[in-house]
N, CA, C and O atoms as a Maestro MAE file, in Angstrom:
{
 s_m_m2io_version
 :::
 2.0.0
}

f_m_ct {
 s_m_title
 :::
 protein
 m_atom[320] {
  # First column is atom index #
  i_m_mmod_type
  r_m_x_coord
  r_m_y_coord
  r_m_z_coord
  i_m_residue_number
  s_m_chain_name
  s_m_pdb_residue_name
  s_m_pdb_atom_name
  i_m_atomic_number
  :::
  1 25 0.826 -1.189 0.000 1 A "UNK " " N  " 7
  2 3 0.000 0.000 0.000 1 A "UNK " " CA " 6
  3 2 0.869 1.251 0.000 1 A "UNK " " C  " 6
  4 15 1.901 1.456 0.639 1 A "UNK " " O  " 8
  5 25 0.320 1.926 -0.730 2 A "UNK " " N  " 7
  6 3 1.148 3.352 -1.215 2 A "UNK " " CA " 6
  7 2 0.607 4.580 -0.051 2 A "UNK " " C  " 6
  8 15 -0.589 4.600 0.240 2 A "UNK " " O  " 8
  9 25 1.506 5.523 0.541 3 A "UNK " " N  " 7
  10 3 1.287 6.366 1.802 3 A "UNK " " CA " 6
  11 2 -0.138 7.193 0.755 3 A "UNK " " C  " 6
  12 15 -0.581 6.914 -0.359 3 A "UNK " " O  " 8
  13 25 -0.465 8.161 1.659 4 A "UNK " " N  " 7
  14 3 -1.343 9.423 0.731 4 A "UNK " " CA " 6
  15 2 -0.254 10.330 0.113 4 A "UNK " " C  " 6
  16 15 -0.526 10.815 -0.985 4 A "UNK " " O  " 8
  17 25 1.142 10.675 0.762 5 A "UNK " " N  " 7
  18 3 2.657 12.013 0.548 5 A "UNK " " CA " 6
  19 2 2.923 11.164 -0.367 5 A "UNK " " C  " 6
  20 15 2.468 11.633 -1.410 5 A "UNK " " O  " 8
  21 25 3.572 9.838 -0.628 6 A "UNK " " N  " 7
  22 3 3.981 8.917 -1.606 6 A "UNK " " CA " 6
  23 2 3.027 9.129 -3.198 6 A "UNK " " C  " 6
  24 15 3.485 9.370 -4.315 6 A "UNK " " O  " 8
  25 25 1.765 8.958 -2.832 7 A "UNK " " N  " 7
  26 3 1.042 8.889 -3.480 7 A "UNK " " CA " 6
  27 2 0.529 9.743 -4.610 7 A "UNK " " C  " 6
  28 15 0.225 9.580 -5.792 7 A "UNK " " O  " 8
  29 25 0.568 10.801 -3.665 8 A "UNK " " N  " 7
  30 3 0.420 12.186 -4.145 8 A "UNK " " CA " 6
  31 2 1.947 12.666 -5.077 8 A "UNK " " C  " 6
  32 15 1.782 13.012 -6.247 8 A "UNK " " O  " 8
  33 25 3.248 12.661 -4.546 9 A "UNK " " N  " 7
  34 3 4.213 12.695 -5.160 9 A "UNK " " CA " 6
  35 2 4.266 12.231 -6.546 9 A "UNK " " C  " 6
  36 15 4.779 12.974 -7.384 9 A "UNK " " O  " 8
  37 25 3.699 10.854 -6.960 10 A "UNK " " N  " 7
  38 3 4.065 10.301 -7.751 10 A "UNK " " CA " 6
  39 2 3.047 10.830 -8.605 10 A "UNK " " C  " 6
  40 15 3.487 11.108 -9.721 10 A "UNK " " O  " 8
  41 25 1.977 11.032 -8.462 11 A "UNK " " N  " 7
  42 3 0.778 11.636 -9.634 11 A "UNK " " CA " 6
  43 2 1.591 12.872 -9.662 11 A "UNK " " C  " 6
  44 15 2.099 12.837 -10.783 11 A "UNK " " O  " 8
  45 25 1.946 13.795 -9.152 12 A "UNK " " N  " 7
  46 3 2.408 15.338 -9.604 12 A "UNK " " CA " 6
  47 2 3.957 14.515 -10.172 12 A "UNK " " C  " 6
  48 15 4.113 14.665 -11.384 12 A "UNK " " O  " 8
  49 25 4.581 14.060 -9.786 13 A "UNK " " N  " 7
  50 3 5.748 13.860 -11.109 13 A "UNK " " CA " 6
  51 2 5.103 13.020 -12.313 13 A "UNK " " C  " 6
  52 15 5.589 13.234 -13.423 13 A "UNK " " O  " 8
  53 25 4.570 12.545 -12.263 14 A "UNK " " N  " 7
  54 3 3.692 11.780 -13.669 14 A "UNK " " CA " 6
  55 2 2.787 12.934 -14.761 14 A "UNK " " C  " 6
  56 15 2.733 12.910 -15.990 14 A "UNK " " O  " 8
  57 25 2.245 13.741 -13.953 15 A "UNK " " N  " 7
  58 3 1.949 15.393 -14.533 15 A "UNK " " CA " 6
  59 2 2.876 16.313 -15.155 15 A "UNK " " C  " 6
  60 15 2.549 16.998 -16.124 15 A "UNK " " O  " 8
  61 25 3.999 16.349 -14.636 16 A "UNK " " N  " 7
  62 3 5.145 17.085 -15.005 16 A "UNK " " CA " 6
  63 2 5.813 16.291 -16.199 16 A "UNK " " C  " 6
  64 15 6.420 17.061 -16.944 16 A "UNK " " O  " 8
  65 25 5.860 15.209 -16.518 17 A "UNK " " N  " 7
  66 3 6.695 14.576 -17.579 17 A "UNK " " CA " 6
  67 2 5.394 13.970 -18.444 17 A "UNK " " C  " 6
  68 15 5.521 13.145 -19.348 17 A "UNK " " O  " 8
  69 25 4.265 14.470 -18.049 18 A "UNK " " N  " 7
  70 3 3.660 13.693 -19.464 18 A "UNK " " CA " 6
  71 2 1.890 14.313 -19.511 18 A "UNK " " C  " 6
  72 15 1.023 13.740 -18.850 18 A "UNK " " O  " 8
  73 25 1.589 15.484 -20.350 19 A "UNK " " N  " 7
  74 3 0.680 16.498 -20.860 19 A "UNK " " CA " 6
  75 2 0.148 15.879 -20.923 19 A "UNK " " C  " 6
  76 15 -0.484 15.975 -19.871 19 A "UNK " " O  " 8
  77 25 -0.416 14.713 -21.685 20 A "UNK " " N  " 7
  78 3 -1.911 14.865 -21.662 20 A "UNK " " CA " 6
  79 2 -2.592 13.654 -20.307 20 A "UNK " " C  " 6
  80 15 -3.757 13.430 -19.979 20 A "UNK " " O  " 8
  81 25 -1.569 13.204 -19.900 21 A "UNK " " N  " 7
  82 3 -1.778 12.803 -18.564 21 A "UNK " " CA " 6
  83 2 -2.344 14.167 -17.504 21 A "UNK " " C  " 6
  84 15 -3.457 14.333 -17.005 21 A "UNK " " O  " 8
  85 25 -1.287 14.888 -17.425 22 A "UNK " " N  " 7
  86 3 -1.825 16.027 -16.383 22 A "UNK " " CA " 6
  87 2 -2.941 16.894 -17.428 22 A "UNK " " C  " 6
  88 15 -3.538 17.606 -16.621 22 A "UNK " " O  " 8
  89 25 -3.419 17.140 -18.573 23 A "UNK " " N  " 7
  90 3 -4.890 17.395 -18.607 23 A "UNK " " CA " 6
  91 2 -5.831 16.488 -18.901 23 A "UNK " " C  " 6
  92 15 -6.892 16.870 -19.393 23 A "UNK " " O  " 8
  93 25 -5.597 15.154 -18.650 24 A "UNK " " N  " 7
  94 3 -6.835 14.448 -18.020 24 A "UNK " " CA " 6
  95 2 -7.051 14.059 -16.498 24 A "UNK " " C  " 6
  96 15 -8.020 13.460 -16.032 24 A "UNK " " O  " 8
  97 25 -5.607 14.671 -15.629 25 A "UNK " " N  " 7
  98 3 -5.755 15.151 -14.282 25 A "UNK " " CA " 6
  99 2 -6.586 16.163 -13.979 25 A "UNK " " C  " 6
  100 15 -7.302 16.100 -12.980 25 A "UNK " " O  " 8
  101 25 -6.589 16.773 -14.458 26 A "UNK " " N  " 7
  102 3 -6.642 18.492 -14.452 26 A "UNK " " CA " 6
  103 2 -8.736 18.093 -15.004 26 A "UNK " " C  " 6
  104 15 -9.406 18.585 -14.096 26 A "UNK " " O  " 8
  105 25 -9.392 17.646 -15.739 27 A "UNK " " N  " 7
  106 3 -10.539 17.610 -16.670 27 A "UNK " " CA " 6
  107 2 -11.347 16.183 -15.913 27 A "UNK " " C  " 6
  108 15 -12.525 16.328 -15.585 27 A "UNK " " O  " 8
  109 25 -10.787 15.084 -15.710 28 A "UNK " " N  " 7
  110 3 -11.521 14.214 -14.745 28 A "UNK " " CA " 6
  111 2 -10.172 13.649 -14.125 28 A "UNK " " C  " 6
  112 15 -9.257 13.133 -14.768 28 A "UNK " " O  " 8
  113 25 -10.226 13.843 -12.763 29 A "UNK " " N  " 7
  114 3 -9.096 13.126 -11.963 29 A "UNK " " CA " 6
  115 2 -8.886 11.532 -12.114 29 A "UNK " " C  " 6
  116 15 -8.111 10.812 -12.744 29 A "UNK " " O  " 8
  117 25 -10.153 11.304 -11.061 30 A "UNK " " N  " 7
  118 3 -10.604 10.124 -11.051 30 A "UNK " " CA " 6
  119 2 -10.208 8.829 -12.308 30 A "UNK " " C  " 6
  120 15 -9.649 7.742 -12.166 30 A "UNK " " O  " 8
  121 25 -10.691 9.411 -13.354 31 A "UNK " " N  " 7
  122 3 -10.427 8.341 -14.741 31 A "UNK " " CA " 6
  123 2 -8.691 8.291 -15.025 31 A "UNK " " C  " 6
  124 15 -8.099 7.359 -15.569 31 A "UNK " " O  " 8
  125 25 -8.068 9.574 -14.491 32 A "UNK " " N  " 7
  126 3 -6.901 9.394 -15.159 32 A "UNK " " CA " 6
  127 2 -6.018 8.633 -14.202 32 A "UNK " " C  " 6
  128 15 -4.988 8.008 -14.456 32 A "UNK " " O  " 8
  129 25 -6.408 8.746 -13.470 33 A "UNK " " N  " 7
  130 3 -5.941 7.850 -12.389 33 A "UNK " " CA " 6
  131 2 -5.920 6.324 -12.296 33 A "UNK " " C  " 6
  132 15 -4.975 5.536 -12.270 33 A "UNK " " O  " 8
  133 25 -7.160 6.154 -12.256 34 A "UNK " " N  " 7
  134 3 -7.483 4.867 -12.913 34 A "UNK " " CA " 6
  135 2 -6.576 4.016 -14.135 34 A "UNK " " C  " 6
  136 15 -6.025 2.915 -14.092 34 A "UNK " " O  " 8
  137 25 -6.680 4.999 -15.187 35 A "UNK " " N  " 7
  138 3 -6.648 4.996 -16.671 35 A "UNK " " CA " 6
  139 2 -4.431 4.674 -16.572 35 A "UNK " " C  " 6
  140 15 -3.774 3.704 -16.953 35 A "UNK " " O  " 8
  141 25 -3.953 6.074 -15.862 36 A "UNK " " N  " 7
  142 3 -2.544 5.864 -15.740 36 A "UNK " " CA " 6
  143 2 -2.162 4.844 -14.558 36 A "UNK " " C  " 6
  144 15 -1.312 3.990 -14.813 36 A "UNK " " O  " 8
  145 25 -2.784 4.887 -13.183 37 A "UNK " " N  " 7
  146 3 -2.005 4.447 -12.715 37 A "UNK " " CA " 6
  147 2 -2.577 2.841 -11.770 37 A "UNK " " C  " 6
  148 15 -1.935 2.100 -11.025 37 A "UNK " " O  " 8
  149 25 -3.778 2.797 -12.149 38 A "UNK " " N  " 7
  150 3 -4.602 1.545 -11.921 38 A "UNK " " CA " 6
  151 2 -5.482 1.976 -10.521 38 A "UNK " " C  " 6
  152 15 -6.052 1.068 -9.916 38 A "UNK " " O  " 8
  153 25 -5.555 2.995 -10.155 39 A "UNK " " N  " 7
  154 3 -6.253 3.054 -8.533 39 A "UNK " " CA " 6
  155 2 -7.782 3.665 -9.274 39 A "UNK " " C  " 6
  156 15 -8.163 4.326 -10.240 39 A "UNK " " O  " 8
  157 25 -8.314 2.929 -8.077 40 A "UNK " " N  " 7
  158 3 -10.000 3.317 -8.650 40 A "UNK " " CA " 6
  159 2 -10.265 3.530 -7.358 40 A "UNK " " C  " 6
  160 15 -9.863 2.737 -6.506 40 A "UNK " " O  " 8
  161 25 -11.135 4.873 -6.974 41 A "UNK " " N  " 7
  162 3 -11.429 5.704 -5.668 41 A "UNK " " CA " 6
  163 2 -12.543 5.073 -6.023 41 A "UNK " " C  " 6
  164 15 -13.056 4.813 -7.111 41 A "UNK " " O  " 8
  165 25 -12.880 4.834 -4.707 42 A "UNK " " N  " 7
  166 3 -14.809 5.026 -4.202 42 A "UNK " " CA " 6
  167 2 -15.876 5.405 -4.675 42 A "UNK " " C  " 6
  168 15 -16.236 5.856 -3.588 42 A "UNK " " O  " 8
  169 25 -17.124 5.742 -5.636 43 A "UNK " " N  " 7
  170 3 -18.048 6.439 -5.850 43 A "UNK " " CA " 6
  171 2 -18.148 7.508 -5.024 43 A "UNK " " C  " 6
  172 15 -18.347 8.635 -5.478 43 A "UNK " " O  " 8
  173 25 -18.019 7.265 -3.724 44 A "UNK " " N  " 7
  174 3 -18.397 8.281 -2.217 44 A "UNK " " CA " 6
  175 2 -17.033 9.669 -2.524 44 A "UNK " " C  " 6
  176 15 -17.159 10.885 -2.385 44 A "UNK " " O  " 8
  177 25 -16.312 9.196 -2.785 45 A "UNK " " N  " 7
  178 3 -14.902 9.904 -2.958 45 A "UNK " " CA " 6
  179 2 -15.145 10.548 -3.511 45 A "UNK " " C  " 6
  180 15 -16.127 10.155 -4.141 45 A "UNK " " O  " 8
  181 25 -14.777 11.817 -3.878 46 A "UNK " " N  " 7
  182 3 -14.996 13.494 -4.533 46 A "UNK " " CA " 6
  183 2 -13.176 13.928 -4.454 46 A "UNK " " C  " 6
  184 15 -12.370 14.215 -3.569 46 A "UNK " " O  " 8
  185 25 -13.170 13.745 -6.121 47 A "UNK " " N  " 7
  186 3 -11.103 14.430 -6.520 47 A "UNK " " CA " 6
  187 2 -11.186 15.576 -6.981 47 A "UNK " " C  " 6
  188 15 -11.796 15.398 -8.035 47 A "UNK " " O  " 8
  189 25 -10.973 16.656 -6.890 48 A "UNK " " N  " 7
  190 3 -10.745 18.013 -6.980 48 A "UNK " " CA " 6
  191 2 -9.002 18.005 -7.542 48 A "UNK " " C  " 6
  192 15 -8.026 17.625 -6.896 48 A "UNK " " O  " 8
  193 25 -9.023 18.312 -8.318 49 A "UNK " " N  " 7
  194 3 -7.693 18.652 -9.263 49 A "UNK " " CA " 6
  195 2 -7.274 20.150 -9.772 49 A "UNK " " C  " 6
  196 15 -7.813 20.327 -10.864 49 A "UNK " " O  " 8
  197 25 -6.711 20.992 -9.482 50 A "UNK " " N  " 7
  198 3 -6.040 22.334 -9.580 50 A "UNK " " CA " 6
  199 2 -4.397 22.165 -9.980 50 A "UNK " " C  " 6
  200 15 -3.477 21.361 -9.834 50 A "UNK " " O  " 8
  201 25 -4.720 23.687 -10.678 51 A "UNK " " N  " 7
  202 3 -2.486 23.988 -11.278 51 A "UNK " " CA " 6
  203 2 -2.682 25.101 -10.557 51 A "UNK " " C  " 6
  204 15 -3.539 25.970 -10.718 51 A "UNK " " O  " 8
  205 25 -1.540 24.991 -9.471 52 A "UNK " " N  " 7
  206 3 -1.083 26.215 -9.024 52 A "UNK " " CA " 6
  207 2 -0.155 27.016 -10.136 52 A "UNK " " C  " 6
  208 15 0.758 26.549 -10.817 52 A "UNK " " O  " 8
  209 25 -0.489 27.888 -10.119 53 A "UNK " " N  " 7
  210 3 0.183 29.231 -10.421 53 A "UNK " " CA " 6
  211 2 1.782 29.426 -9.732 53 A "UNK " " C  " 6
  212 15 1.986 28.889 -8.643 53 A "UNK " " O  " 8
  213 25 3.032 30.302 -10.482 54 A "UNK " " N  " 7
  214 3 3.775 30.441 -9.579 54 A "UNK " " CA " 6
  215 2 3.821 31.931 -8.458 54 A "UNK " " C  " 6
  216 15 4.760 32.582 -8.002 54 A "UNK " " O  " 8
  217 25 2.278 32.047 -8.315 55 A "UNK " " N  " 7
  218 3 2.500 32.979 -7.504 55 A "UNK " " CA " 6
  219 2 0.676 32.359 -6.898 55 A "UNK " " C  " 6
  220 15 -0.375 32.981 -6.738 55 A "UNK " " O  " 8
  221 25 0.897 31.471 -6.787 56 A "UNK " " N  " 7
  222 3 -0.442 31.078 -5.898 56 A "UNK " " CA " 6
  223 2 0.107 30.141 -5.308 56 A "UNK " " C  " 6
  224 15 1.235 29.674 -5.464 56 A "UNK " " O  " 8
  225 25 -0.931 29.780 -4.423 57 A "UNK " " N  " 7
  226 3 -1.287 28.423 -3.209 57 A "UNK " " CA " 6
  227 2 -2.297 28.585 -2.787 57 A "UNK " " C  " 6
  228 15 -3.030 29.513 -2.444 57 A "UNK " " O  " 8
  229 25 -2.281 27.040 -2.863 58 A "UNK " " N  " 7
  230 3 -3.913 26.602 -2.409 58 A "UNK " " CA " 6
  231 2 -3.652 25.854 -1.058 58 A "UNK " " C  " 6
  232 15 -3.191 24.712 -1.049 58 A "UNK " " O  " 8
  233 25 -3.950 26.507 0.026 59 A "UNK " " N  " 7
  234 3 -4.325 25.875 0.912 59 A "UNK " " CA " 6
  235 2 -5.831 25.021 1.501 59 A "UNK " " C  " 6
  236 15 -6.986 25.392 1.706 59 A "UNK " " O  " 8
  237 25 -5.084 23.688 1.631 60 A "UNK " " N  " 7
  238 3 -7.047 23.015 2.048 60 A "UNK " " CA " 6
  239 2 -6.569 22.997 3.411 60 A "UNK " " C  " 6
  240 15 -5.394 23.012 3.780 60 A "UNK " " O  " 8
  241 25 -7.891 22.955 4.300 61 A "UNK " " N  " 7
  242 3 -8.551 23.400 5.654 61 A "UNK " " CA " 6
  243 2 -9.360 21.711 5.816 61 A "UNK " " C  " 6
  244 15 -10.426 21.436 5.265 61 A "UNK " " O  " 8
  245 25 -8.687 20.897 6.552 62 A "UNK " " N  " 7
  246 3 -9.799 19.333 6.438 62 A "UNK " " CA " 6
  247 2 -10.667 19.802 7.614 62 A "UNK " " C  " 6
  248 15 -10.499 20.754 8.376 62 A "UNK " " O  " 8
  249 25 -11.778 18.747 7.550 63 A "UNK " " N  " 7
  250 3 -12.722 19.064 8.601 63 A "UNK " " CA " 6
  251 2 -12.214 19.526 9.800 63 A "UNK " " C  " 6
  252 15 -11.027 19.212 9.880 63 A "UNK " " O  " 8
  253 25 -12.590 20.114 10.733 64 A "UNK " " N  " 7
  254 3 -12.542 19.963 12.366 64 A "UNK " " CA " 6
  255 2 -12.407 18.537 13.142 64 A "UNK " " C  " 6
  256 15 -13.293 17.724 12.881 64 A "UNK " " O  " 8
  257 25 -11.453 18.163 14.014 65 A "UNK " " N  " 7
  258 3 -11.846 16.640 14.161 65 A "UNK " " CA " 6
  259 2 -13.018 16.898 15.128 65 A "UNK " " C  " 6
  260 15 -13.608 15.896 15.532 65 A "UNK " " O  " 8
  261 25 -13.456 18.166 15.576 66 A "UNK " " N  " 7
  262 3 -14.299 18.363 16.656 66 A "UNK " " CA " 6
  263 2 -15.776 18.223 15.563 66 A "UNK " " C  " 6
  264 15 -16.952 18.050 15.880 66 A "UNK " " O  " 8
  265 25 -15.367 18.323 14.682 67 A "UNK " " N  " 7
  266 3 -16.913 18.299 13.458 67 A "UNK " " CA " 6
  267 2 -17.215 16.982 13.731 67 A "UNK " " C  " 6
  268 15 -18.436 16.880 13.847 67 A "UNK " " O  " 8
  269 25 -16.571 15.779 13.908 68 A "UNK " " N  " 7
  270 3 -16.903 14.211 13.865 68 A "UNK " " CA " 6
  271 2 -16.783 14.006 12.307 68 A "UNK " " C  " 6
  272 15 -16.906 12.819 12.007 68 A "UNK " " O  " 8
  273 25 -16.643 14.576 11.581 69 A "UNK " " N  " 7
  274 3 -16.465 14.383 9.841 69 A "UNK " " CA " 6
  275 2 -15.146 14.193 10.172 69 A "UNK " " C  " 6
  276 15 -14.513 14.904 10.952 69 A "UNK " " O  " 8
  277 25 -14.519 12.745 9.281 70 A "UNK " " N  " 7
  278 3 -13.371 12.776 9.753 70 A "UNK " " CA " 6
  279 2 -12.342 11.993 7.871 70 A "UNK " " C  " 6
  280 15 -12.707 10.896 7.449 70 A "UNK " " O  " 8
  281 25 -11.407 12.648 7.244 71 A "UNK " " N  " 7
  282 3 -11.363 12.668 6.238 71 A "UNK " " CA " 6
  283 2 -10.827 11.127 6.218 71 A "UNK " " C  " 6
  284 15 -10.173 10.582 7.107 71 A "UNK " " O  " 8
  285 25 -11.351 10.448 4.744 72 A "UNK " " N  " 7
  286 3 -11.258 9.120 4.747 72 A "UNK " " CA " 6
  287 2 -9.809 8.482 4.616 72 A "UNK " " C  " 6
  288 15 -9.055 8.939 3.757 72 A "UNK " " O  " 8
  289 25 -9.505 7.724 5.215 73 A "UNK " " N  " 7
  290 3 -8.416 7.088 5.623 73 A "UNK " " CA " 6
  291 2 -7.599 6.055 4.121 73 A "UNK " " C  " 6
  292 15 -7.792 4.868 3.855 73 A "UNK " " O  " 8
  293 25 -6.886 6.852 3.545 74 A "UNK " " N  " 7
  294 3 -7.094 6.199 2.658 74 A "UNK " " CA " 6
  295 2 -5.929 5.351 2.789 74 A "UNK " " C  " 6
  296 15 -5.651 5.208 1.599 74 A "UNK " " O  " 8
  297 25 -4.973 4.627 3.492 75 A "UNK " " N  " 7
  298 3 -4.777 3.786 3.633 75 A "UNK " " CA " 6
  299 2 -4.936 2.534 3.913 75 A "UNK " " C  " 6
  300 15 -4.092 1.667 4.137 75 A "UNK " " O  " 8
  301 25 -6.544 2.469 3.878 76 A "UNK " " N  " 7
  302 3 -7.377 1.666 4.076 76 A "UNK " " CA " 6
  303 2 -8.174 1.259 3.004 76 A "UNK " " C  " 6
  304 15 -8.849 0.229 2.987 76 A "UNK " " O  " 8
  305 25 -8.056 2.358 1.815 77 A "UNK " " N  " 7
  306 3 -8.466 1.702 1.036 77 A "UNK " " CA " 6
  307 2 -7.790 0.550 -0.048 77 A "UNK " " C  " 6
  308 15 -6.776 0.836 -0.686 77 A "UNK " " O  " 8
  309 25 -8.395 -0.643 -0.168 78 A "UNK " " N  " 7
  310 3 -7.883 -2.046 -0.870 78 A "UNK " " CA " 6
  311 2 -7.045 -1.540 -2.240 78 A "UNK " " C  " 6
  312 15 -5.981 -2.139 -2.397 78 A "UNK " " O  " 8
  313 25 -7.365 -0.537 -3.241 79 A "UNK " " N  " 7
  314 3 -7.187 -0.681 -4.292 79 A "UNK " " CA " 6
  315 2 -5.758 0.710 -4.154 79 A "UNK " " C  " 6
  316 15 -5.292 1.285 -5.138 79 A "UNK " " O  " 8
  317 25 -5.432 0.902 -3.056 80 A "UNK " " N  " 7
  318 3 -3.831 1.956 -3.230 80 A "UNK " " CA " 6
  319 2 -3.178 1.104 -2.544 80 A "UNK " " C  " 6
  320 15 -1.982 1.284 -2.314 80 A "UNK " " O  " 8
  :::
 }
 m_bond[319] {
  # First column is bond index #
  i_m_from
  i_m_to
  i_m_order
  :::
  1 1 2 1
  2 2 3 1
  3 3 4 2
  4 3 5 1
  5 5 6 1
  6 6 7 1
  7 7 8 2
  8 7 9 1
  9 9 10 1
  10 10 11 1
  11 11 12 2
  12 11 13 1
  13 13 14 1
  14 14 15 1
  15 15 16 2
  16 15 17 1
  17 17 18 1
  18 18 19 1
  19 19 20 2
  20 19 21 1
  21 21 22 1
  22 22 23 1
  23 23 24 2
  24 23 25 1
  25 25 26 1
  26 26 27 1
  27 27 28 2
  28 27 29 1
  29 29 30 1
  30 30 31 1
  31 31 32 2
  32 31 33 1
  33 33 34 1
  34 34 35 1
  35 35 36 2
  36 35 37 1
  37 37 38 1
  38 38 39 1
  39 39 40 2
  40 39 41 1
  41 41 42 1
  42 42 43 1
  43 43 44 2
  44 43 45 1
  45 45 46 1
  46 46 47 1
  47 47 48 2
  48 47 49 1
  49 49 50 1
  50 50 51 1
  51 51 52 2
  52 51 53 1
  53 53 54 1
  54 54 55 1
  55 55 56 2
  56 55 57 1
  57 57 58 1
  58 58 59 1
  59 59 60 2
  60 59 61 1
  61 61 62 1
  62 62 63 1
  63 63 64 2
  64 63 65 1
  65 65 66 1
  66 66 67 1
  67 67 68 2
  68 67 69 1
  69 69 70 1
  70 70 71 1
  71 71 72 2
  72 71 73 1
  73 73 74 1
  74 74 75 1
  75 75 76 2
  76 75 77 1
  77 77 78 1
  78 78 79 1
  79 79 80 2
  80 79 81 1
  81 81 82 1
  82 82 83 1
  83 83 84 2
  84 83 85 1
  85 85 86 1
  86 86 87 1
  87 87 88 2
  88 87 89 1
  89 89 90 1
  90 90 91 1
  91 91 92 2
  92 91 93 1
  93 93 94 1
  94 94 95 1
  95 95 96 2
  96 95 97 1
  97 97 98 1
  98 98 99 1
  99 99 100 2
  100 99 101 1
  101 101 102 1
  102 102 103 1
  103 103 104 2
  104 103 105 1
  105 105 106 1
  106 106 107 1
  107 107 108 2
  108 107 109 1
  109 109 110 1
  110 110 111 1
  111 111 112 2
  112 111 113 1
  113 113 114 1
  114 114 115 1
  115 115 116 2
  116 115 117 1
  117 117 118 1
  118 118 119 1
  119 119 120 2
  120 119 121 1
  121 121 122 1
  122 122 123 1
  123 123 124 2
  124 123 125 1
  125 125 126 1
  126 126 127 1
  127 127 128 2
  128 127 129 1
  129 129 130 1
  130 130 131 1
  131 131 132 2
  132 131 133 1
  133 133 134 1
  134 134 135 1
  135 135 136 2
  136 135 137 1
  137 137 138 1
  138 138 139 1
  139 139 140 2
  140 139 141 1
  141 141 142 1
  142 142 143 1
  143 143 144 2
  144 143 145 1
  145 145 146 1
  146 146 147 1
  147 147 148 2
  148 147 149 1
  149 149 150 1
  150 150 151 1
  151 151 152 2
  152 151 153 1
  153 153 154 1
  154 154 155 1
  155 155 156 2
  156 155 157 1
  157 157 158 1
  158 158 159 1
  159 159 160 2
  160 159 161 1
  161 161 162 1
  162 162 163 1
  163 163 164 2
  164 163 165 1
  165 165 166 1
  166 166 167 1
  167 167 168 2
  168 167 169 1
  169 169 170 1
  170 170 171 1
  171 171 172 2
  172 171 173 1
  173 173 174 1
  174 174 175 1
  175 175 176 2
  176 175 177 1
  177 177 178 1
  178 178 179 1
  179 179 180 2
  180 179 181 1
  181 181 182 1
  182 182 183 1
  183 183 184 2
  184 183 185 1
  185 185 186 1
  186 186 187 1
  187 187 188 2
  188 187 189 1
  189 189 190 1
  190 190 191 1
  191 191 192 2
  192 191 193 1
  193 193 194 1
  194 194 195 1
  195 195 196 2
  196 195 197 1
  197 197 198 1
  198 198 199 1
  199 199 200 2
  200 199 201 1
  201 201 202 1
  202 202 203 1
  203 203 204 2
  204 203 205 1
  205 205 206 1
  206 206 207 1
  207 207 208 2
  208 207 209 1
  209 209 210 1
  210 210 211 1
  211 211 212 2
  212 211 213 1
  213 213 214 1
  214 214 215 1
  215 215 216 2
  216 215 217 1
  217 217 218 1
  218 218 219 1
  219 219 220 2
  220 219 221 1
  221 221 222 1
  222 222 223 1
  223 223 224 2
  224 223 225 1
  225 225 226 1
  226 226 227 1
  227 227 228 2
  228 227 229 1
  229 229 230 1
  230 230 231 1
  231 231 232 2
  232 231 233 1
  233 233 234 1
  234 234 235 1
  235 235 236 2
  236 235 237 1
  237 237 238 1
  238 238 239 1
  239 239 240 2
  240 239 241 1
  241 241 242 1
  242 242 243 1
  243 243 244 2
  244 243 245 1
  245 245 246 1
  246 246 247 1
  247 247 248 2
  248 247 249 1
  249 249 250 1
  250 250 251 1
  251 251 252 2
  252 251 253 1
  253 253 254 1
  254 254 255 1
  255 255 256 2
  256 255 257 1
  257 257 258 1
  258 258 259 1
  259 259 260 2
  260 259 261 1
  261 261 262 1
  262 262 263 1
  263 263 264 2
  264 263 265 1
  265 265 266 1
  266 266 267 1
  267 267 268 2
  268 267 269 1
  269 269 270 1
  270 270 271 1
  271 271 272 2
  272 271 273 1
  273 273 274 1
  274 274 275 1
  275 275 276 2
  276 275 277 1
  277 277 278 1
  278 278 279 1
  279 279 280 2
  280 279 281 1
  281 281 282 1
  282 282 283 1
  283 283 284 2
  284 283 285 1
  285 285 286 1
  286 286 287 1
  287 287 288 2
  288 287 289 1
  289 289 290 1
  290 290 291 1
  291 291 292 2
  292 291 293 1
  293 293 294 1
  294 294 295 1
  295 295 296 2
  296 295 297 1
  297 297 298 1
  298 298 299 1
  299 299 300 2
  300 299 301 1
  301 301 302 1
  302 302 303 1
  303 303 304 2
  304 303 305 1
  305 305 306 1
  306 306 307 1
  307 307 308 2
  308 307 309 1
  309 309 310 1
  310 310 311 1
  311 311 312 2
  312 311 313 1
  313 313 314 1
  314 314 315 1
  315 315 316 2
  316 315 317 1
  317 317 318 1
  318 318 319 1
  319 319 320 2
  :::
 }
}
């Protein structure tokens, strides 16, 4: 099983060396993922895909753990 930092690493260098990989990142995550690297997310799962800018950042904010929403563990999932 591949970490989520591991994971993530390897899709953004797979973007960087090969275009129309990173705009079918970029247009449906999910499929290209699948499609390049064999992992198939959840139905429940929601992939949000962005290009930073070199004068942007995107910071994400995960739930509150005090919310009880608690972001899915994806080392748990069978297919990474």
């Amino acid at each position: 099983m591949l970490s989520e930092a591991i994971l993530r690493n390897q899709v953004i260098q797979k973007a960087w060396e090969d275009p129309g990989f990173k705009q079918r990142l970029l247009t449906d995550p999910k499929a290209a993922l699948q499609e390049a690297l064999g992992i198939q997310l959840p139905d429940d799962i929601t992939l949000k895909t962005v290009e930073e800018g070199s004068n942007e950042f995107y910071l994400v904010i995960p739930p509150s753990p005090a919310s009880g929403v608690m972001k899915t563990d994806f080392n748990t999932l069978s297919t990474w």
